[in-house]
N, CA, C and O atoms as a Tinker XYZ file with bonds, in Angstrom:
   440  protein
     1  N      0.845000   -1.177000    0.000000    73     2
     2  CA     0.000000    0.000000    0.000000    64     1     3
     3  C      0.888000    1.237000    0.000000    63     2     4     5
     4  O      1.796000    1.380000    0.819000    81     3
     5  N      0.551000    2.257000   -1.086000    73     3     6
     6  CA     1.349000    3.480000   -1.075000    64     5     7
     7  C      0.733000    4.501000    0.158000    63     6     8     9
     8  O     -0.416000    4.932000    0.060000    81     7
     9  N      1.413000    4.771000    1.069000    73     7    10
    10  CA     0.992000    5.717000    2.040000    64     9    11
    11  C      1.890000    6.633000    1.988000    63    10    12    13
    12  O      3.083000    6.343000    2.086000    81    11
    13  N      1.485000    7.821000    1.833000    73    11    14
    14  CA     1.993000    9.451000    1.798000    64    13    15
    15  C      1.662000    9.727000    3.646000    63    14    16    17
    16  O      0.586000    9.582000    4.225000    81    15
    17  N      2.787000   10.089000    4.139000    73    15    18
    18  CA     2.923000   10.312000    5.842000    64    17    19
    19  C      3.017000   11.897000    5.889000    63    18    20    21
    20  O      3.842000   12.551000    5.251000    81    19
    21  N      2.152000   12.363000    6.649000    73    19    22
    22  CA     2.347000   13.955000    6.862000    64    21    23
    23  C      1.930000   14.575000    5.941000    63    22    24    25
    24  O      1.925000   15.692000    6.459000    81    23
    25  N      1.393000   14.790000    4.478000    73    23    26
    26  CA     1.148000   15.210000    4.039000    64    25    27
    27  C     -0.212000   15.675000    3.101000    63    26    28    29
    28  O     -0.544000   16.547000    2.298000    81    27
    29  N     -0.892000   14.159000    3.958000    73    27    30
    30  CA    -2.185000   13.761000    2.862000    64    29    31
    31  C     -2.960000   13.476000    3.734000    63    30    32    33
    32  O     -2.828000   12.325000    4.151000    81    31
    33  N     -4.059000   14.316000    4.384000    73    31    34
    34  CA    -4.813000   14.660000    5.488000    64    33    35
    35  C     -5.723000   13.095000    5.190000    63    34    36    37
    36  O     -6.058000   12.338000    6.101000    81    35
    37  N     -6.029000   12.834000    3.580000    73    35    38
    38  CA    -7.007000   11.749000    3.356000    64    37    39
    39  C     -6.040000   10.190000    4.328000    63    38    40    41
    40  O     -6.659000    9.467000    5.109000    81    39
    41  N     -5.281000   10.091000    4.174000    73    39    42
    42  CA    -4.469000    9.182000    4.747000    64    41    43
    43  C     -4.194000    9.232000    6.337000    63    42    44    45
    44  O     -4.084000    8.100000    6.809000    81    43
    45  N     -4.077000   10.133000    7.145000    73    43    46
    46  CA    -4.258000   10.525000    7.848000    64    45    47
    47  C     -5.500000   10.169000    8.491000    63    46    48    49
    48  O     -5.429000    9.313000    9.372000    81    47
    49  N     -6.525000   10.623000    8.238000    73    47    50
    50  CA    -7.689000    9.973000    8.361000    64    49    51
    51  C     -7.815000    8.666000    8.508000    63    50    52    53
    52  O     -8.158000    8.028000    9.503000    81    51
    53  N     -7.462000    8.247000    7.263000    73    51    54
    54  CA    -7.567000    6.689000    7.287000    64    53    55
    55  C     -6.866000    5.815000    8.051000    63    54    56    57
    56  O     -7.160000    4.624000    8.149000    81    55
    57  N     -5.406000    6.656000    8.928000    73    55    58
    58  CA    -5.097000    5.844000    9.775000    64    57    59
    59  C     -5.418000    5.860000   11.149000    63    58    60    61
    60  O     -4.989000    5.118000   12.033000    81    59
    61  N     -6.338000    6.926000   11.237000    73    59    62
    62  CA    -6.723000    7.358000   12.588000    64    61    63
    63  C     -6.153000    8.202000   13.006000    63    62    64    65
    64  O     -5.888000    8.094000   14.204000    81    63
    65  N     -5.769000    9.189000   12.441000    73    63    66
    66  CA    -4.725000   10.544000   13.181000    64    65    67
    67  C     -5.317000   11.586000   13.000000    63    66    68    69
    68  O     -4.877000   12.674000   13.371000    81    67
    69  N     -6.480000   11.409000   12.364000    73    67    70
    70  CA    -6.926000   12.855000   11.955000    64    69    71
    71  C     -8.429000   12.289000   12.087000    63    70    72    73
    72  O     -8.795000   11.231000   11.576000    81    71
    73  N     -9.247000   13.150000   12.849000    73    71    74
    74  CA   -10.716000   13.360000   13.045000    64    73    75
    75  C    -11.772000   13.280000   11.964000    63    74    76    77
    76  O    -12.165000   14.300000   11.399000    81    75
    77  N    -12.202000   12.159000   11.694000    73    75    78
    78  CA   -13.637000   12.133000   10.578000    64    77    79
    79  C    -14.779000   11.385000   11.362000    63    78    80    81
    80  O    -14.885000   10.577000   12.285000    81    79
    81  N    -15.731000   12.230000   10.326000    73    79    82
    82  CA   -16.977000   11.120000   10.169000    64    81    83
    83  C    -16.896000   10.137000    9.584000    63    82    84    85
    84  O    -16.477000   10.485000    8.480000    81    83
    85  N    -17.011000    9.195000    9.584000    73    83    86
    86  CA   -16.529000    8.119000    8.960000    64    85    87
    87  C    -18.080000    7.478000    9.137000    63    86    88    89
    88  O    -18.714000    7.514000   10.192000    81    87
    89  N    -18.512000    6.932000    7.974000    73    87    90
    90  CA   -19.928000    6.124000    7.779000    64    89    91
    91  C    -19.922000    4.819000    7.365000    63    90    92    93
    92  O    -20.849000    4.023000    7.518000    81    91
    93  N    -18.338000    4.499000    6.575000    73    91    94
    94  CA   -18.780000    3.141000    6.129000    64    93    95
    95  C    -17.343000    2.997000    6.093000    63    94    96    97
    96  O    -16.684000    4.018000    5.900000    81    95
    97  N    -16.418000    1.270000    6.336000    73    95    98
    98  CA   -14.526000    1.617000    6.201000    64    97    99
    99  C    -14.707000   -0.530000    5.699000    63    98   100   101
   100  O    -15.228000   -1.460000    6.314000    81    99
   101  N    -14.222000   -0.481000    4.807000    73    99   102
   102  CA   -13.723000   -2.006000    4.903000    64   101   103
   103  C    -12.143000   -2.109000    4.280000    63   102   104   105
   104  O    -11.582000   -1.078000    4.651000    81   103
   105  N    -11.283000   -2.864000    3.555000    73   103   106
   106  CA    -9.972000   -2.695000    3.243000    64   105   107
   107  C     -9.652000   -1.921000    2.028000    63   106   108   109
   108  O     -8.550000   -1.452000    1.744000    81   107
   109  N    -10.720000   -1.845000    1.359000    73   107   110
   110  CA   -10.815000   -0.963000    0.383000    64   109   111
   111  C    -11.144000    0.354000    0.128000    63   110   112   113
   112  O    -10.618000    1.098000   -0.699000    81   111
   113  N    -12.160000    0.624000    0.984000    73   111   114
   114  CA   -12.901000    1.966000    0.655000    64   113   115
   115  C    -13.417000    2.616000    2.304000    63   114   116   117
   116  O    -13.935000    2.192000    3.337000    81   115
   117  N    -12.953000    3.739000    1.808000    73   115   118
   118  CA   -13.549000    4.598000    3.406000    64   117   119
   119  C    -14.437000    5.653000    2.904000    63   118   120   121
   120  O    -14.104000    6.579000    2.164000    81   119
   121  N    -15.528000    5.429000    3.354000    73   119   122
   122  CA   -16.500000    6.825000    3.389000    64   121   123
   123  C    -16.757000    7.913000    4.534000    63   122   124   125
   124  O    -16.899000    7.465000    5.672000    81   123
   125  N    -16.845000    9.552000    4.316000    73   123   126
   126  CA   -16.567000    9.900000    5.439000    64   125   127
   127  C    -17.471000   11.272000    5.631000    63   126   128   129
   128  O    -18.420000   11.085000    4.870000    81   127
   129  N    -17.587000   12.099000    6.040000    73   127   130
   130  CA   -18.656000   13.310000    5.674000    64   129   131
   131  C    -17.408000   14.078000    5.570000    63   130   132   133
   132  O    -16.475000   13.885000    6.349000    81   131
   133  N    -17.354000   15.371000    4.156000    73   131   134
   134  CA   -16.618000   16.136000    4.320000    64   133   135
   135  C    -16.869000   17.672000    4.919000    63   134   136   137
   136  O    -17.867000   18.372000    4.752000    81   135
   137  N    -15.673000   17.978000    5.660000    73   135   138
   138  CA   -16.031000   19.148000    6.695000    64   137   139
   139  C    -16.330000   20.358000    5.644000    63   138   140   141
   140  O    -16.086000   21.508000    6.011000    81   139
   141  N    -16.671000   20.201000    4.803000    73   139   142
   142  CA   -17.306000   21.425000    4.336000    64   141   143
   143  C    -18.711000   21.495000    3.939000    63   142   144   145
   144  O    -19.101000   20.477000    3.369000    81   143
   145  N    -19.533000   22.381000    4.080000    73   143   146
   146  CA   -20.849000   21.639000    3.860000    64   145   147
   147  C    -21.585000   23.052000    3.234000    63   146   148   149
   148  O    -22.264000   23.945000    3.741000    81   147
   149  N    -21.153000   22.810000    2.054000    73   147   150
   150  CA   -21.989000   23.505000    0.922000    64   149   151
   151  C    -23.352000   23.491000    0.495000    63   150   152   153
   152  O    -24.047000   24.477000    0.246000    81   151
   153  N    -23.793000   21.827000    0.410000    73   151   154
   154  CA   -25.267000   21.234000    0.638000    64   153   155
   155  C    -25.321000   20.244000    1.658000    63   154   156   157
   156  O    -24.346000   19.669000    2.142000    81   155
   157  N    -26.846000   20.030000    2.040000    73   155   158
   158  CA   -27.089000   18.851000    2.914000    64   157   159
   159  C    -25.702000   18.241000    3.425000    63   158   160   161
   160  O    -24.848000   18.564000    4.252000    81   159
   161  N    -25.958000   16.933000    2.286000    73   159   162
   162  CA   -24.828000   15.695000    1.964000    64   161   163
   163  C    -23.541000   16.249000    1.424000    63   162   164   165
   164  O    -23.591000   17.029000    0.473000    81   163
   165  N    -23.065000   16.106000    1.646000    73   163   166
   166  CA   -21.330000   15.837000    1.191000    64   165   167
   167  C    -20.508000   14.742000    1.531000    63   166   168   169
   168  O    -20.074000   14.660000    2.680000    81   167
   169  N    -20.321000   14.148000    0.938000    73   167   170
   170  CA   -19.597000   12.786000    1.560000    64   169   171
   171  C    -18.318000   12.097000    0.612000    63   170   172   173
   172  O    -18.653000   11.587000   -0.457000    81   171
   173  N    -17.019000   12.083000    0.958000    73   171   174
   174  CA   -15.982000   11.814000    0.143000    64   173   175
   175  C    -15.980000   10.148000    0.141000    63   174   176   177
   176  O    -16.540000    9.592000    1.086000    81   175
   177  N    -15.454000    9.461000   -0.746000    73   175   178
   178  CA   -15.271000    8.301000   -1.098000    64   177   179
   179  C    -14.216000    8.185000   -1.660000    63   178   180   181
   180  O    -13.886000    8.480000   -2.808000    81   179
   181  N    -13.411000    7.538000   -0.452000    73   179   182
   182  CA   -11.995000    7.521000   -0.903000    64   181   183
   183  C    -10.870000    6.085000   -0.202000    63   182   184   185
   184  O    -10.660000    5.656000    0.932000    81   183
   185  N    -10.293000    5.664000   -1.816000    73   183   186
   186  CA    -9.365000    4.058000   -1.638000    64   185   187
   187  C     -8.399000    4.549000   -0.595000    63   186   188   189
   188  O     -7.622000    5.503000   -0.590000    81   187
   189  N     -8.758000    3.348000    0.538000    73   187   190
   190  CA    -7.735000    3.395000    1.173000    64   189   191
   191  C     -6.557000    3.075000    1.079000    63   190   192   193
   192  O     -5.952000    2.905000    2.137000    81   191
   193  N     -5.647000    2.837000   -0.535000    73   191   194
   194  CA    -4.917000    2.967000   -0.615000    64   193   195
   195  C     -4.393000    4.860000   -1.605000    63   194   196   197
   196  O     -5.177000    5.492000   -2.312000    81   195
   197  N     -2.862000    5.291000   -1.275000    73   195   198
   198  CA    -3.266000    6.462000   -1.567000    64   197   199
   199  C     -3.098000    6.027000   -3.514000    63   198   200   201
   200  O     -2.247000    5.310000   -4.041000    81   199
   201  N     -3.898000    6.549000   -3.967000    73   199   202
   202  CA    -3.555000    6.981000   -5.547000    64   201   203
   203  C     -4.175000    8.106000   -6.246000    63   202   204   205
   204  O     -5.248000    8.558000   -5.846000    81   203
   205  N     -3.466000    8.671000   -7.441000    73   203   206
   206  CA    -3.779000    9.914000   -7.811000    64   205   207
   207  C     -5.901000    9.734000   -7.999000    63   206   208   209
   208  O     -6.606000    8.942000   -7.373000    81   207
   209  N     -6.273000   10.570000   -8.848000    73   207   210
   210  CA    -7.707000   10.865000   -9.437000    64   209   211
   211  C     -7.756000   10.136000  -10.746000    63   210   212   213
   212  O     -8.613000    9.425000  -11.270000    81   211
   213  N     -6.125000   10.685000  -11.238000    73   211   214
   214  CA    -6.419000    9.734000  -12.893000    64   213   215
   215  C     -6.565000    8.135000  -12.241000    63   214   216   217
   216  O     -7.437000    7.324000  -12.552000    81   215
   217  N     -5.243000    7.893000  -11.060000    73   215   218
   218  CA    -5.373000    5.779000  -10.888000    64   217   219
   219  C     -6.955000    5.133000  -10.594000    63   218   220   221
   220  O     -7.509000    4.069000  -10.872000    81   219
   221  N     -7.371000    6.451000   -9.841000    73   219   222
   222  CA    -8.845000    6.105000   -9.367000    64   221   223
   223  C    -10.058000    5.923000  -10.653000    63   222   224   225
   224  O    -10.734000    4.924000  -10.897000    81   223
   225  N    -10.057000    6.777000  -11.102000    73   223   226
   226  CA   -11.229000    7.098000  -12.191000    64   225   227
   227  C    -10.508000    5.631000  -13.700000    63   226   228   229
   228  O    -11.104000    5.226000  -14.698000    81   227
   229  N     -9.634000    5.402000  -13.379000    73   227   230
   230  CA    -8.744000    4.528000  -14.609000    64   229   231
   231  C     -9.662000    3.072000  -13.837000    63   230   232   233
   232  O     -9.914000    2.077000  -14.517000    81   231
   233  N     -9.957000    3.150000  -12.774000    73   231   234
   234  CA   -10.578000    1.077000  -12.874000    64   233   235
   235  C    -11.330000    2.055000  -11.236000    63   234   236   237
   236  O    -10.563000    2.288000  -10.302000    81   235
   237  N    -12.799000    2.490000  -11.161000    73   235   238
   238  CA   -13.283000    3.004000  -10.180000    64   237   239
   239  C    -13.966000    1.568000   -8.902000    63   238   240   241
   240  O    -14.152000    1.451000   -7.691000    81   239
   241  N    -14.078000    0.986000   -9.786000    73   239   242
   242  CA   -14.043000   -0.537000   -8.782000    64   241   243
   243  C    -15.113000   -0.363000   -7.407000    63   242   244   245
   244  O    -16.314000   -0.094000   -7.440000    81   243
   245  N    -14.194000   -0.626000   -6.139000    73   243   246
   246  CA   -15.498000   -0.507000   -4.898000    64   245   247
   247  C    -15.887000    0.924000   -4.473000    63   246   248   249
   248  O    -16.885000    1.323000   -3.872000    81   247
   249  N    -14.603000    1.710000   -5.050000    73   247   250
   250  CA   -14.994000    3.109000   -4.483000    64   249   251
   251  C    -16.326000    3.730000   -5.027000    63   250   252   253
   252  O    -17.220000    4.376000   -4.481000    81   251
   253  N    -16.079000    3.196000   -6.588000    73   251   254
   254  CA   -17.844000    4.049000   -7.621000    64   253   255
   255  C    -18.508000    2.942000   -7.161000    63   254   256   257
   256  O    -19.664000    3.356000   -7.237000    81   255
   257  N    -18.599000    1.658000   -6.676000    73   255   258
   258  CA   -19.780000    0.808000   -6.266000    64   257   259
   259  C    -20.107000    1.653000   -4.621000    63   258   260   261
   260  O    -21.270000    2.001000   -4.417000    81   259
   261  N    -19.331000    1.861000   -3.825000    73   259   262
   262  CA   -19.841000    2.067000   -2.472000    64   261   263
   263  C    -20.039000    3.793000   -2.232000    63   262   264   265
   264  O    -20.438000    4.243000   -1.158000    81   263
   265  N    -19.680000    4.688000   -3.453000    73   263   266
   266  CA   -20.235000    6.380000   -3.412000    64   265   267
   267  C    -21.412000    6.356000   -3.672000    63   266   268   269
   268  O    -22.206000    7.143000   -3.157000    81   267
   269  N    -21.793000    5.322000   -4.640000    73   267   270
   270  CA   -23.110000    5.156000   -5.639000    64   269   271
   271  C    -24.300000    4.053000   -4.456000    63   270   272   273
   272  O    -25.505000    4.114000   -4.701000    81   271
   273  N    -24.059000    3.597000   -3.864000    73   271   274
   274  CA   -24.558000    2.414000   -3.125000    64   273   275
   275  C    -24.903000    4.084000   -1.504000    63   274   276   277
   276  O    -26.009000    4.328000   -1.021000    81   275
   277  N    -23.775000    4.714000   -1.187000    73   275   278
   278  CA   -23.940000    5.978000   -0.343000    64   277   279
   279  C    -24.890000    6.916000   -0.421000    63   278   280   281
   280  O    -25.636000    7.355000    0.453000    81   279
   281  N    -24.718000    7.356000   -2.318000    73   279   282
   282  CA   -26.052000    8.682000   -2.365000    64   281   283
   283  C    -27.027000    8.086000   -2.373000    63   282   284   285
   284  O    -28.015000    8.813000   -2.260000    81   283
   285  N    -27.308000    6.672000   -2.488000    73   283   286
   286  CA   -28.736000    6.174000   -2.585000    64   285   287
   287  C    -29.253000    6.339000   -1.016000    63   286   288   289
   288  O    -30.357000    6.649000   -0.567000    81   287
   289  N    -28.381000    6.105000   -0.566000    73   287   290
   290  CA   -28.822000    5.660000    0.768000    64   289   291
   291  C    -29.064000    6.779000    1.650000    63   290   292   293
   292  O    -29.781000    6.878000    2.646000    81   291
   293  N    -28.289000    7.621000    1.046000    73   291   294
   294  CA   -28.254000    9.679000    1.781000    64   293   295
   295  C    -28.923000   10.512000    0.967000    63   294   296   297
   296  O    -29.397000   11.608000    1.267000    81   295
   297  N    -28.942000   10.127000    0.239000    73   295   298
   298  CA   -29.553000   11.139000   -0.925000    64   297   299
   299  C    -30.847000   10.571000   -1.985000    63   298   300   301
   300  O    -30.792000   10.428000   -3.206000    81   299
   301  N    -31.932000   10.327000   -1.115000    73   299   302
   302  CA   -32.965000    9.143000   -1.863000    64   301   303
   303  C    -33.865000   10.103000   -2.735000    63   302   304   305
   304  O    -34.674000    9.577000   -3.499000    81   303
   305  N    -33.772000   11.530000   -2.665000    73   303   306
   306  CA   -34.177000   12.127000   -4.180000    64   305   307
   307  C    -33.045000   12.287000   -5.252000    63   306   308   309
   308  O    -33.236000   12.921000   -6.290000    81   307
   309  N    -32.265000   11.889000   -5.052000    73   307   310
   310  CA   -31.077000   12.057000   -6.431000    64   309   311
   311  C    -29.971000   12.826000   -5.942000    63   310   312   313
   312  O    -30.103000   13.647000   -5.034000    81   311
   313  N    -28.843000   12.577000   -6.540000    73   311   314
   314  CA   -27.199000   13.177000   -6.285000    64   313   315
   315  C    -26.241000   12.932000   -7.073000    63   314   316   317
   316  O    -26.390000   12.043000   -7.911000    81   315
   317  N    -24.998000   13.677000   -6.994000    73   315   318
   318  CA   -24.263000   13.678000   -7.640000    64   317   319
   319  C    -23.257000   12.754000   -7.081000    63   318   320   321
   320  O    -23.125000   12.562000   -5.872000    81   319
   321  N    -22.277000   11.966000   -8.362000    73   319   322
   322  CA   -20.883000   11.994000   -7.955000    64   321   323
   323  C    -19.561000   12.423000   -8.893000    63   322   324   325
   324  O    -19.300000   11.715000   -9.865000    81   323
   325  N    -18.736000   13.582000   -8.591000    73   323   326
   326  CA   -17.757000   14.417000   -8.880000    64   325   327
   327  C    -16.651000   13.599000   -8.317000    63   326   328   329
   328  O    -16.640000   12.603000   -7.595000    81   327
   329  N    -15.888000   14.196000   -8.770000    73   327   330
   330  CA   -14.470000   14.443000   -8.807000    64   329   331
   331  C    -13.676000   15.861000   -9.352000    63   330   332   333
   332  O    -14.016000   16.094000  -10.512000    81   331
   333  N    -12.976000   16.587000   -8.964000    73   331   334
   334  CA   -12.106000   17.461000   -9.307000    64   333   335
   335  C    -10.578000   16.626000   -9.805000    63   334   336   337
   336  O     -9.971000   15.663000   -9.338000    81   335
   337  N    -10.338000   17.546000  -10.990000    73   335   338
   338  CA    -8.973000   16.832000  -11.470000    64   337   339
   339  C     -8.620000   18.315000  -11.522000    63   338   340   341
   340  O     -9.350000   19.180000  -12.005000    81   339
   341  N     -7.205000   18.551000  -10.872000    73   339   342
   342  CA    -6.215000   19.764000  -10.727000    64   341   343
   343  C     -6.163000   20.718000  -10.335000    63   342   344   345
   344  O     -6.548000   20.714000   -9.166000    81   343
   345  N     -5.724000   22.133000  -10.847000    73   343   346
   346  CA    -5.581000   23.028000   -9.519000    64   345   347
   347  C     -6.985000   23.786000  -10.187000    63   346   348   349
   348  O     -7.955000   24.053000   -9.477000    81   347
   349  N     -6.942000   24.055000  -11.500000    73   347   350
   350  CA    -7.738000   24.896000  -12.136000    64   349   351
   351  C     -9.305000   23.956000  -11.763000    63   350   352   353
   352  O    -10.340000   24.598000  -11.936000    81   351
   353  N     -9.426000   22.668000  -11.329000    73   351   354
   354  CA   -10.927000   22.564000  -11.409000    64   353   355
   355  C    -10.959000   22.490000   -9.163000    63   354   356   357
   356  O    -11.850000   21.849000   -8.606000    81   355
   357  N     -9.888000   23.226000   -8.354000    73   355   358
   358  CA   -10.221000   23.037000   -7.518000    64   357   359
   359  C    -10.384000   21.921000   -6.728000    63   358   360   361
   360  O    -11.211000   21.592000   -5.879000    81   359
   361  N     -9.009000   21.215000   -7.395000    73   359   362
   362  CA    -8.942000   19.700000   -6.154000    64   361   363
   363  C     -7.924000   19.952000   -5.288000    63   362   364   365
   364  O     -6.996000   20.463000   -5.914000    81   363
   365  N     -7.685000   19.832000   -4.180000    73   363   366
   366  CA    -7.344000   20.528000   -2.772000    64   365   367
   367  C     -6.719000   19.567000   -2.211000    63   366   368   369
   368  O     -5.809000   19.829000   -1.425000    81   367
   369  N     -7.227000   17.692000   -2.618000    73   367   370
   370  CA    -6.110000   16.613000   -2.018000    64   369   371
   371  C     -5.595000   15.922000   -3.307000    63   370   372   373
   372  O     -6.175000   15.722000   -4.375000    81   371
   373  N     -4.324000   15.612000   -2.895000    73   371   374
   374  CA    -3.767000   14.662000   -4.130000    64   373   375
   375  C     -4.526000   13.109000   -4.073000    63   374   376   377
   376  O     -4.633000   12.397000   -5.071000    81   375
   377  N     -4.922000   12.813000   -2.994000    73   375   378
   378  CA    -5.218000   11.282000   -2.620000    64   377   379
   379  C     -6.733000   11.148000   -3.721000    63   378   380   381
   380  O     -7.642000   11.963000   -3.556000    81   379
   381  N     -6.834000   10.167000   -4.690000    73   379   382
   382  CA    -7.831000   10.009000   -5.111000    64   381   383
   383  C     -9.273000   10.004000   -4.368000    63   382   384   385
   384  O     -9.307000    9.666000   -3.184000    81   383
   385  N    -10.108000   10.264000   -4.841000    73   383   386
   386  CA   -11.492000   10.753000   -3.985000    64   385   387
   387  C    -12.722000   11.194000   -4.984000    63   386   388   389
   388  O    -12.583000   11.853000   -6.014000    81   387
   389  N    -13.984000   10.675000   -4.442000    73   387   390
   390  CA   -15.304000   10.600000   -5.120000    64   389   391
   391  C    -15.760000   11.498000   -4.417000    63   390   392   393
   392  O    -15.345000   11.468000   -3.258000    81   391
   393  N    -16.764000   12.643000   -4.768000    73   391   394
   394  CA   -17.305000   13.728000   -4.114000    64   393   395
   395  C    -18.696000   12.855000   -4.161000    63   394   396   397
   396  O    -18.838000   12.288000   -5.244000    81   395
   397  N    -20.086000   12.557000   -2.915000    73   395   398
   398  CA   -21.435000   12.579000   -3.376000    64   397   399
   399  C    -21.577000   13.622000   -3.161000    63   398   400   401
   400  O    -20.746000   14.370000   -2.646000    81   399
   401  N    -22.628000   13.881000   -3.502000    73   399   402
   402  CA   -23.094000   15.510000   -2.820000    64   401   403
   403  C    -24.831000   15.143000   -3.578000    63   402   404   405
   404  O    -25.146000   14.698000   -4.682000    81   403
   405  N    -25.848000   15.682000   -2.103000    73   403   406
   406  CA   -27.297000   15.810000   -2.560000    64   405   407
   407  C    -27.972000   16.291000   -1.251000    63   406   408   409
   408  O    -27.445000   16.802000   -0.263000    81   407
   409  N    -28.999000   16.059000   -1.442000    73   407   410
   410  CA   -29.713000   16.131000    0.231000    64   409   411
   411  C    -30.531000   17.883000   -0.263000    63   410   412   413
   412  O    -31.072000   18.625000    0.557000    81   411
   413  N    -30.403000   18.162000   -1.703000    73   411   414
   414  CA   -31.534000   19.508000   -1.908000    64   413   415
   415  C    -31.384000   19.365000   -3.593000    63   414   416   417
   416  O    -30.780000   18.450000   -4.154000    81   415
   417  N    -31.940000   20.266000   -4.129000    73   415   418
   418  CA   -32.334000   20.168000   -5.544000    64   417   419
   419  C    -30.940000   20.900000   -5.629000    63   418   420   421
   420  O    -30.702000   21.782000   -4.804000    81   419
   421  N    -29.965000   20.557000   -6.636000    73   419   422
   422  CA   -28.681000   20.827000   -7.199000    64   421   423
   423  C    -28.568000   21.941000   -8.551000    63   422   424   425
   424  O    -27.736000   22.814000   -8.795000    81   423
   425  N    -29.593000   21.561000   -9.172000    73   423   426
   426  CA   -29.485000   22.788000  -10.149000    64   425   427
   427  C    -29.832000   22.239000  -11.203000    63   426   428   429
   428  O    -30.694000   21.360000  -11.200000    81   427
   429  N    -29.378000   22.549000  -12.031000    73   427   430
   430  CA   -28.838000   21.773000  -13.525000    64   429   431
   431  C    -27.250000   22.015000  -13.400000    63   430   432   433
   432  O    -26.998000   21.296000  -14.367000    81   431
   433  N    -26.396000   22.308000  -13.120000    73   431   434
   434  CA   -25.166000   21.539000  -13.199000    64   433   435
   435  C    -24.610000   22.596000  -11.511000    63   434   436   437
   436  O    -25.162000   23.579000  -11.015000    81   435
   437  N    -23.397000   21.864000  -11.073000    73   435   438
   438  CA   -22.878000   22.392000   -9.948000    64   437   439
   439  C    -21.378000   22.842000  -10.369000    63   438   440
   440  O    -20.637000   23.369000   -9.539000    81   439
């Protein structure tokens, strides 16, 4: 497992050093509420091993089964799942990660 030490708050998390909500954790995938709360729901979905956004989105596996299996379950009128790729679209961790986000009417695009 690639682990980034000190630098990658998502990892951190995942080893217990850093404070989350945490809703769902098996060897693969940790779900967690993220501390920012723009709408309702926000909830990151992220491999507990560390890899970029491209390794993630390249084979999305349990993480897009258990974000998607999440907004159903948090978000039972409909939601999104995002990702940010780089600085210009506003991604803030290097550690790969699924945004849900729902819990109010979203718009037509966010």
């Amino acid at each position: 497992m690639k682990v980034v030490e000190g630098n990658c708050v998502f990892c951190e998390i995942i080893a217990g050093r850093e404070p989350a909500d945490v809703l769902y954790r098996d060897a693969e995938v940790v779900v967690f509420r993220n501390r920012l709360r723009w709408v309702p729901v926000m909830l990151l979905a992220v491999p507990v091993r560390h890899i970029s956004q491209a390794e993630l989105w390249a084979d999305l596996g349990s993480v897009g089964e258990k974000a998607a299996a999440m907004g159903a379950e948090h978000c039972p009128g409909g939601f999104r799942l995002l990702s940010n790729f780089g600085h210009d679209a506003m991604q803030s961790q290097s550690h790969g990660h699924v945004h849900v986000i729902g819990g109010t009417f979203l718009g037509p695009y966010a």
